[in-house]
C-alpha positions in Angstrom: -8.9 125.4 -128.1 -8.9 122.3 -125.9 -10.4 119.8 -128.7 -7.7 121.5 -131.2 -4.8 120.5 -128.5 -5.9 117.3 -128.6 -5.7 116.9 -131.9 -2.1 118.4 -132.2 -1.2 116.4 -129.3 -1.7 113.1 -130.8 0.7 114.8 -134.0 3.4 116.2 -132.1 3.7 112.8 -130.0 3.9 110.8 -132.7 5.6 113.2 -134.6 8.9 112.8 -132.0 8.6 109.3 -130.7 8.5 107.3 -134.9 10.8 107.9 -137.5 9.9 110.1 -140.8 8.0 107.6 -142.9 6.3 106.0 -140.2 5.4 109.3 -139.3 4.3 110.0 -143.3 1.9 106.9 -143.0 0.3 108.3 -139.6 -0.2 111.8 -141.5 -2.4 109.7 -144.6 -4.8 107.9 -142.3 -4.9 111.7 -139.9 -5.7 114.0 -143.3 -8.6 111.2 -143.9 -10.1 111.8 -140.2 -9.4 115.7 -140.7 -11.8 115.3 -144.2 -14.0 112.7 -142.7 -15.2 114.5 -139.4 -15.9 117.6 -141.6 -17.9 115.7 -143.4 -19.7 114.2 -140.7 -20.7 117.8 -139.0 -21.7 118.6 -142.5 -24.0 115.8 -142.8 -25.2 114.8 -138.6 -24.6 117.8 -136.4 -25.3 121.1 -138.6 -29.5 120.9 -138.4 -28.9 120.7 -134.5 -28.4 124.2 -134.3 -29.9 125.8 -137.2 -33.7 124.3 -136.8 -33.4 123.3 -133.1 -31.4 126.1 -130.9 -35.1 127.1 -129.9 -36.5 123.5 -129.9 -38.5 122.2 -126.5 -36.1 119.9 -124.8 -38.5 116.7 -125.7 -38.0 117.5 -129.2 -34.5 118.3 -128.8 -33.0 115.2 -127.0 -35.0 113.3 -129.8 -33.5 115.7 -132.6 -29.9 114.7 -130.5 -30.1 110.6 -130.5 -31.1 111.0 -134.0 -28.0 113.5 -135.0 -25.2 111.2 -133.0 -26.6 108.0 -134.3 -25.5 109.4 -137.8 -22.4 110.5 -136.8 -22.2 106.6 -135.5 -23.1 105.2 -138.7 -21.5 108.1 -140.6 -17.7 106.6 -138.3 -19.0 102.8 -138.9 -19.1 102.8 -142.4 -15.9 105.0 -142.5 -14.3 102.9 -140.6 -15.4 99.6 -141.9 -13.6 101.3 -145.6 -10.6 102.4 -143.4 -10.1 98.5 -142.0 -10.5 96.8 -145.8 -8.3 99.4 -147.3 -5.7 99.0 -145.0 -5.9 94.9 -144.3 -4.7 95.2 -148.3 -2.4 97.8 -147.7 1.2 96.8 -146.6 3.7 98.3 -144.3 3.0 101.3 -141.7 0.3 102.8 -144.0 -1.9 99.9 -143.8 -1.6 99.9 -139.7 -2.3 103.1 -139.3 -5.3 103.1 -141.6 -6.4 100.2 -139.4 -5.8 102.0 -136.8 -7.8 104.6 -137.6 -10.5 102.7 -138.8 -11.2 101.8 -135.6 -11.2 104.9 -133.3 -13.5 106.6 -136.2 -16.7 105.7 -134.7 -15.8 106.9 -131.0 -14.1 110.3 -132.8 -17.1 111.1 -135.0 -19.5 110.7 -131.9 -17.2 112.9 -129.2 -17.2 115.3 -132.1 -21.1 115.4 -132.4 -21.6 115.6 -128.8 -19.6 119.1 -128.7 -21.7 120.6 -131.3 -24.5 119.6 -129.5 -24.0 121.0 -126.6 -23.2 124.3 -128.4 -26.7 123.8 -130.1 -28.4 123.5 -126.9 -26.8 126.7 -125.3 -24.0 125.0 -122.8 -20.5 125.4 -124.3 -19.4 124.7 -120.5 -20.5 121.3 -121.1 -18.3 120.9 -124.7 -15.2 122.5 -123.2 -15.6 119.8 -119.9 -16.0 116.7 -122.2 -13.2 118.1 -124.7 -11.4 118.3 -121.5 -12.1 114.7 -120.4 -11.2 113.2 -123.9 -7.4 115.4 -123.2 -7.1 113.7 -119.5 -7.9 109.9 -120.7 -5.3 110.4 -123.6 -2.8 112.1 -120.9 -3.4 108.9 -118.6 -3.9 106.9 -121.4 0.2 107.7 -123.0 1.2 107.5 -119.4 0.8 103.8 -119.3 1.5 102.5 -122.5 4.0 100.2 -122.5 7.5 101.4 -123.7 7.7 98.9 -126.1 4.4 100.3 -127.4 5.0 104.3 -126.9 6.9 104.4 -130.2 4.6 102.6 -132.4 2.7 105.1 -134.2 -1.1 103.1 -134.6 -0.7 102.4 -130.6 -0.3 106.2 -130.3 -3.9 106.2 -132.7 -5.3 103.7 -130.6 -5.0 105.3 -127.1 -6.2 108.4 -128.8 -9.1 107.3 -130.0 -9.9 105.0 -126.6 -9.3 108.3 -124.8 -12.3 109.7 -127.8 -14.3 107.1 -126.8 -14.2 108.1 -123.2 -15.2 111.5 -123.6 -18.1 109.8 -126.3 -19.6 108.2 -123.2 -19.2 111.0 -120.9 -21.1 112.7 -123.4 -24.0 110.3 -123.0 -24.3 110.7 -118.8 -24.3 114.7 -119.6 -26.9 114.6 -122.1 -28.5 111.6 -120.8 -29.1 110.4 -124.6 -27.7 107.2 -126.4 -27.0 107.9 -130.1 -29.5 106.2 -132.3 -28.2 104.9 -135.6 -31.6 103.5 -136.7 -32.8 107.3 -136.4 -29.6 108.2 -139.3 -32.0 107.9 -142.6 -34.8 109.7 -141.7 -32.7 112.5 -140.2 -30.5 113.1 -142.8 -33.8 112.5 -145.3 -35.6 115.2 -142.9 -33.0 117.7 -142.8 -31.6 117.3 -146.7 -31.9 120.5 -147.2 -29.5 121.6 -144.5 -27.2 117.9 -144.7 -27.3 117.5 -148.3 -25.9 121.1 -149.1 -23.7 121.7 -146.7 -22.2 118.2 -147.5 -22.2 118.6 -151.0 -20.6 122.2 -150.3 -17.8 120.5 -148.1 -17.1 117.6 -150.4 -16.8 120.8 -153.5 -14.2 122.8 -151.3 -12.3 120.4 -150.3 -12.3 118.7 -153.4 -11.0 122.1 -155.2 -8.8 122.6 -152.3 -6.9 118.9 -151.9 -7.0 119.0 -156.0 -5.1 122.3 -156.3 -2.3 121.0 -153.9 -1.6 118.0 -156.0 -1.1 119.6 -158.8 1.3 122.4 -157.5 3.1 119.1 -155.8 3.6 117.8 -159.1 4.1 121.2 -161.2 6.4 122.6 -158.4 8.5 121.0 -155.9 8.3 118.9 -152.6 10.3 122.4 -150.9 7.1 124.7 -151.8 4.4 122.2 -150.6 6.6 121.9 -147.3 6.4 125.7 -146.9 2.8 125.8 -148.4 1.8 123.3 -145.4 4.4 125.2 -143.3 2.1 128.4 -143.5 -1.0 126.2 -142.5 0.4 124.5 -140.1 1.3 127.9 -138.4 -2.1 129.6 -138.8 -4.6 126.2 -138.2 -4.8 127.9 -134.7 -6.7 131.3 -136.0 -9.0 128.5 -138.4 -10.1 126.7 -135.0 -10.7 129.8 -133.7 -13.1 130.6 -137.1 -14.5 127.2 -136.6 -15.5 127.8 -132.7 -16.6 131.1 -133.5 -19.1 130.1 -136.4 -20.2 126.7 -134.1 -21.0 128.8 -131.6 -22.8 131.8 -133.3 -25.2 129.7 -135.6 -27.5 128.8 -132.5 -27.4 131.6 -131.0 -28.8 134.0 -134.0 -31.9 131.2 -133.8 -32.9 132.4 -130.1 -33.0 136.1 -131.0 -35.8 135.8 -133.8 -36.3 140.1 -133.5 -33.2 140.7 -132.9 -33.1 143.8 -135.2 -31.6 143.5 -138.9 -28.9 146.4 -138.5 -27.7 144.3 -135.3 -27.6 141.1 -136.7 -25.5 142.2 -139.6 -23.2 144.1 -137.2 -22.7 141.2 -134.9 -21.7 139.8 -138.0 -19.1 142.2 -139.0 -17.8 141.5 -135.9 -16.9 138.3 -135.7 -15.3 138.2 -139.2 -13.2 141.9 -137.2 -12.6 139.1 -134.8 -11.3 136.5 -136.7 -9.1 139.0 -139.1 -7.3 141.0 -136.0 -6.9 137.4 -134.0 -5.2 135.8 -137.5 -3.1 139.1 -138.4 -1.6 139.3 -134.5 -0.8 135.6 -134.6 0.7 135.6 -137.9 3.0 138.9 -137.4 4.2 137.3 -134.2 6.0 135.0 -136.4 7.4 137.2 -138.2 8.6 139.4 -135.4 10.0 136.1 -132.9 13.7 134.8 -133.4 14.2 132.3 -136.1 15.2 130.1 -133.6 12.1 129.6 -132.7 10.4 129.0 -136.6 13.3 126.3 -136.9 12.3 124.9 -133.9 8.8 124.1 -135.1 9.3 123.3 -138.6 12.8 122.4 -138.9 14.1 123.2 -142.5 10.9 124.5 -144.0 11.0 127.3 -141.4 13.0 130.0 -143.8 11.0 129.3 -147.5 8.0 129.4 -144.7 9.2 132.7 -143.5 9.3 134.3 -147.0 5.6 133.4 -147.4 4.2 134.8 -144.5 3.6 138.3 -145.2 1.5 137.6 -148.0 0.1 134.6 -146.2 -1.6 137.4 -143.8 -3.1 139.0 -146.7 -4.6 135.7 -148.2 -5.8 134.2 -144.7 -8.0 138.0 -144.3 -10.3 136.5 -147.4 -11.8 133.6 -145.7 -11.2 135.2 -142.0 -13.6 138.0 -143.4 -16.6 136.0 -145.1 -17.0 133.6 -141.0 -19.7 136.4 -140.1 -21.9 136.7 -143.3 -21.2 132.7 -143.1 -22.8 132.3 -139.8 -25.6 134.5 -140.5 -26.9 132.9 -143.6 -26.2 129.0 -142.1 -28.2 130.4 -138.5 -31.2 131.4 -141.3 -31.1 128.1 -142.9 -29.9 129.1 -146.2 -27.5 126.4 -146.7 -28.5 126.2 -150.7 -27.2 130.1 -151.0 -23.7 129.2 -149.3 -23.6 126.2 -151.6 -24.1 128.0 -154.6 -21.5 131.0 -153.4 -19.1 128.2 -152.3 -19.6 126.5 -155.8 -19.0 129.6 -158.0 -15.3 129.9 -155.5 -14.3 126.7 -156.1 -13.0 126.9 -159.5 -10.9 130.3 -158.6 -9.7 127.9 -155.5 -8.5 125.6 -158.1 -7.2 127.4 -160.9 -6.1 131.0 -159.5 -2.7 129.2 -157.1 -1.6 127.2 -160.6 -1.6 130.4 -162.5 0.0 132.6 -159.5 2.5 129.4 -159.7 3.2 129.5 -163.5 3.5 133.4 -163.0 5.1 133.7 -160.0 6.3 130.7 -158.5 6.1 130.0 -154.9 4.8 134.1 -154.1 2.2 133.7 -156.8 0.5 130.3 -155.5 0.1 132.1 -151.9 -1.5 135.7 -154.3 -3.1 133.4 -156.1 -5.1 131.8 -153.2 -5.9 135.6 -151.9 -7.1 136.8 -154.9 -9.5 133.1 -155.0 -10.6 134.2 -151.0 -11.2 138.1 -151.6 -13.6 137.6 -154.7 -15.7 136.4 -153.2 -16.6 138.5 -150.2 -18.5 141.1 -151.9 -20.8 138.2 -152.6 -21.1 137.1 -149.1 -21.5 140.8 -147.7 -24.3 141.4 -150.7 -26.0 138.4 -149.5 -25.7 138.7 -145.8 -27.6 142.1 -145.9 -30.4 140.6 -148.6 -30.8 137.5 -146.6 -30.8 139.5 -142.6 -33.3 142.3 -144.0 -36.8 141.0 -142.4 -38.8 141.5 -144.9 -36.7 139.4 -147.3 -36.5 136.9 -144.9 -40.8 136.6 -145.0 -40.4 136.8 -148.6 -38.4 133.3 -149.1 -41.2 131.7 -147.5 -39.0 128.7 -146.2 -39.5 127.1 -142.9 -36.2 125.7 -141.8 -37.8 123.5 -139.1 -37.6 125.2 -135.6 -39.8 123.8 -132.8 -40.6 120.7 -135.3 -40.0 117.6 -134.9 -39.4 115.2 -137.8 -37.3 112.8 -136.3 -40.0 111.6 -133.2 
């Protein structure tokens, strides 16, 4: 919750203090942070606490330096891209991309260090530097110049300074320096877990980003306001997924006979979690003046509105399948939720355009439900295959634990 607040901060600021297409160029260089630190959990952080929640602490603060240094690297090549492609780029587009470009180390590594800590066991320690990064920016906006305070890549800039606080905060609490020259042999080490789960990420949001530009161009400007409307609205009950799922995947790693019939309840669980928690959030919306929905999203708020009943439905698919998810990623089996995540992204692509050409706005947000809810039979299937002990013995795959390929 604090990290996401951050994040929303630095939008809302910027959102009132620059004008609309200032604001448009901030939201390009934002969505490519938004795909880029995915990326980077995907390809640094997620061995931390699949192969090392059980790890001796020698071996862990080594398998640490090594997973931040490639979240550096991972943020300096990003960001050396970000700098070229915006020194071409004219206007407020090529700023902010400059901008951007340079805060992206310092964000990638204040990211890392959070899902370390929830690797090693101390989510305390995540929620204080999360909270450190959120009092630099505070003091940070507090004495920027007024001449400055409405100049969007400023805005990016004190963000990202206030991300590279919290980066070296993280350093005195684990008392680890990231090490990039570490970033090869990790991510060579680990490609079982990095490459998959990157390759899976790069596939859904591939399918997912694809799919909205074509209903942008097949439909109308109105219906991907409203489309981004309803995700705007519910991003809150996806952090909430996210933390969840972070927090859960080391933790099934320290209970190695923890019985299968728990395991696969606890699982159940968290997706009952995530479903209630998104459904109550959503109806409030529907159930609070409109005052209020105008007051968030301004014109969008009514088409928005219309959407959101059946946007309840569709968010229940992906709500459901967090449990199963953060059972088979906690076992290592990265290459399973690759291959279910590849067989979903084509109904991700193609079942919105034919709920659009059948139904118009209503049948893009069915058509995303139906995409979501196919697939969980899968992951429940798989989740009880994959928990049952015996199977487990069967795969005969060591995912690393108490190893220490990166020394």
């Amino acid at each position: 919750m604090v990290s996401s607040g951050t994040n929303a901060v630095i939008n809302f600021v910027i959102a009132r203090r620059v004008g609309a297409s200032e604001f448009g160029a901030f939201t390009i260089a934002y969505t490519i942070f938004a795909l880029v630190v995915g990326l980077s959990r995907a390809a640094s952080t997620a061995p931390l606490g699949i192969s090392y929640a059980t790890a001796q602490q020698p071996v862990f603060r080594a398998a640490t330096r090594a997973a931040s240094g490639t979240a550096l690297v991972i943020g300096l090549l990003i960001g050396a891209v970000l700098l070229a492609v915006g020194a071409a780029s004219p206007g407020a587009v090529g700023v902010n991309l400059v901008a951007m470009g340079m805060v992206m180390p310092a964000l990638l590594v204040q990211d890392s260090w959070r899902y370390t800590f929830f690797a090693q066991g101390r989510p305390a320690a995540a929620v204080v530097n999360d909270l450190g990064w959120a009092a630099a920016m505070a003091a940070g906006f507090a004495v920027l110049p007024d001449r400055l305070s409405s100049d969007a890549a400023s805005l990016v800039l004190v963000w990202g300074a206030a991300a590279a606080t919290a980066a070296f905060l993280g350093i005195a609490q684990t008392g680890t320096w990231p090490n990039p020259a570490r970033a090869i042999r990790w991510f060579s080490a680990h490609r079982e877990t990095t490459g998959f789960m990157t390759a899976e990420y790069v596939t859904m949001q591939g399918a997912q980003q694809t799919s909205t530009l074509i209903i942008g161009a097949l439909g109308s400007s109105s219906l991907v306001g409203a489309l981004r409307g309803i995700q705007t609205l519910l991003a809150p009950t996806m952090n909430l997924a996210v933390a969840l799922t972070s927090f859960a995947i080391p933790e099934f790693p320290r209970r190695p006979d923890m019985p299968a019939r728990t395991r696969t309840r606890l699982a159940y669980a968290l997706s009952a979690l995530v479903v209630a928690s998104s459904t109550i959030w959503a109806l409030a919306f529907l159930v609070l003046p409109d005052g209020f929905g105008r007051a968030l999203l301004g014109d969008t708020w009514p088409r928005t509105r219309s959407l959101l009943g059946l946007a309840i439905v569709q968010q229940a698919g992906p709500a459901l399948a967090v449990g199963p998810a953060a059972v088979l990623y906690a076992l290592g089996r990265t290459r399973l939720t690759f291959r279910i995540n590849l067989l979903f992204a084509p109904l991700l692509l193609g079942c919105p355009l034919i709920g659009l050409h059948l139904g118009g706005a209503k049948g893009v947000v069915v058509g995303y439900a139906i995409a979501f809810w196919s697939t969980i039979p899968v992951w429940m299937i798989q989740l009880w295959r994959q928990a049952h002990p015996r199977l487990r013995k069967a795969r005969g795959q060591s995912v690393g634990r108490g190893s220490d390929p990166v020394r």
